[in-house]
Structures are given as structure tokens and as C-alpha cells.
C-alpha positions in Angstrom: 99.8 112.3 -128.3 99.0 114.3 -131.3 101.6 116.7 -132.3 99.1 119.6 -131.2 96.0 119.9 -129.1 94.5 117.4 -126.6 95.7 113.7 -127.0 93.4 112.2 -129.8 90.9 109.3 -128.7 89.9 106.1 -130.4 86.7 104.1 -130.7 86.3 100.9 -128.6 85.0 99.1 -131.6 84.1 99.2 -135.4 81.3 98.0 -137.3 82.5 97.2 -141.3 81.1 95.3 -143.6 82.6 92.1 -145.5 84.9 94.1 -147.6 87.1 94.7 -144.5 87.4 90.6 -143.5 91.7 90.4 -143.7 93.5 89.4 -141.0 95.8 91.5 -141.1 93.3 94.6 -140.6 91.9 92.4 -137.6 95.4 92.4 -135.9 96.3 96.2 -136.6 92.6 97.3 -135.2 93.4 94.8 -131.8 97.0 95.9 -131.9 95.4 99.7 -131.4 92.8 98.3 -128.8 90.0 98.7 -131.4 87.6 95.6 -131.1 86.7 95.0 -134.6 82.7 93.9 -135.3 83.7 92.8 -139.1 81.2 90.3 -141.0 83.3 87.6 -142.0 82.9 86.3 -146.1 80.9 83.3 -146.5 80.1 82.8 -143.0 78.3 85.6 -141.8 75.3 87.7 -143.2 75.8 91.6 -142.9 72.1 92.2 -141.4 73.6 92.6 -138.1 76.2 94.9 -138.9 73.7 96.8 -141.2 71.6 98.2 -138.5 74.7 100.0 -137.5 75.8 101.0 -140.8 72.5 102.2 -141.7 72.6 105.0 -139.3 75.8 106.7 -140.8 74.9 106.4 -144.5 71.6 107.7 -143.6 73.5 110.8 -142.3 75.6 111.1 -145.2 72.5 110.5 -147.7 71.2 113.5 -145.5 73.7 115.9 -145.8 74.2 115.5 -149.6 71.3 117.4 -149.8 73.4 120.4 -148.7 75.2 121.0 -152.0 78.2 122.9 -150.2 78.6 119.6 -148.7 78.5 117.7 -151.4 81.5 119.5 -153.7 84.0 121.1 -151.2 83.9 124.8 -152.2 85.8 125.7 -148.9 89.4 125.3 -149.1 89.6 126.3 -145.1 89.1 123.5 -142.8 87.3 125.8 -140.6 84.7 127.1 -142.8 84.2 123.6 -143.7 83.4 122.5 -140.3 81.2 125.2 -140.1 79.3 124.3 -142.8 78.9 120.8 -141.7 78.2 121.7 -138.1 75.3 124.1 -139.4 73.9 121.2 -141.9 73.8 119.0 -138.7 72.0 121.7 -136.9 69.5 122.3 -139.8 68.8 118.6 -140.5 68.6 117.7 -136.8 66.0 120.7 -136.7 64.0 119.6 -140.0 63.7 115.9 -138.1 62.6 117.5 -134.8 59.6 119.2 -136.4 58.6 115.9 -138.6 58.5 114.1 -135.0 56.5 117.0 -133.3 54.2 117.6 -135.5 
């Protein structure tokens, strides 16, 4: 449990690239019951894993075009949130009218 608020949940896997192939980070994210998808050096390519990837640094390349995102202005964690919850609502709007139209 987290010290306040509703116990905290965990994914049931992560996606990392090659940079993250240790051992020792393997056994901590199986220790946690996190099943790890990590490309392994020199064995595996990252085109798998990329397809995944793509997808959140696509979001991120997305929402540096919202330049209160991009340097931290808000020293509130709130406010913050706000401003990222309305940047999602504003991009996911933008995309909705490039696939309607």
C-alpha cells in the first residue's frame, strides 16, 4: 500500500530497449511480478520492441509541442496535471479531426 490513497498498481510487463539488458534489472522486474519484454545485446534486433516504443515517443514528440509541457512553469503538481490532461485532450482532438476529415 502506498502511504496515502488507493493501493498503487503495476504493469504486467515492460517493453525497453537494449540499454536495459542486466540481469540484475531482469530479477528485480520478476521479483515485483513485472514480466520484462527487454531486447537482449547482440542477439536480438529492437524492431519488435520498437513498435511498442514508438507509440509513447510519438506521444511525447506530441506533447512537446505544448511549450508549458516542455519547461515546467508549474511548480504545483496539480496544475501540472492539468496542463497535461488538457494537452492530451487537445491533441487527441487535433487527431480526431485529421481522421474525420
Amino acid at each position: 500500500r502506498s502511504r496515502r490513497g488507493p493501493r498503487r498498481r503495476h504493469p504486467d510487463k515492460l517493453h525497453a530497449d537494449k540499454g536495459y539488458d542486466y540481469p540484475h534489472l531482469r530479477r528485480m522486474l520478476r521479483q515485483r511480478g513485472i514480466r520484462p519484454r527487454i531486447a537482449r545485446r547482440g542477439i536480438e534486433s529492437a524492431n519488435r520492441l520498437g513498435r511498442h516504443r514508438w507509440v509513447i515517443e510519438r506521444t511525447f514528440a506530441w506533447f512537446t509541442g505544448y511549450r508549458r509541457l516542455t519547461i515546467r512553469y508549474e511548480r504545483d503538481p496539480g496544475l501540472y496535471c492539468a496542463f497535461v490532461t488538457l494537452a492530451a485532450a487537445l491533441t487527441c482532438h487535433k487527431r480526431y479531426l485529421k481522421l474525420a476529415t
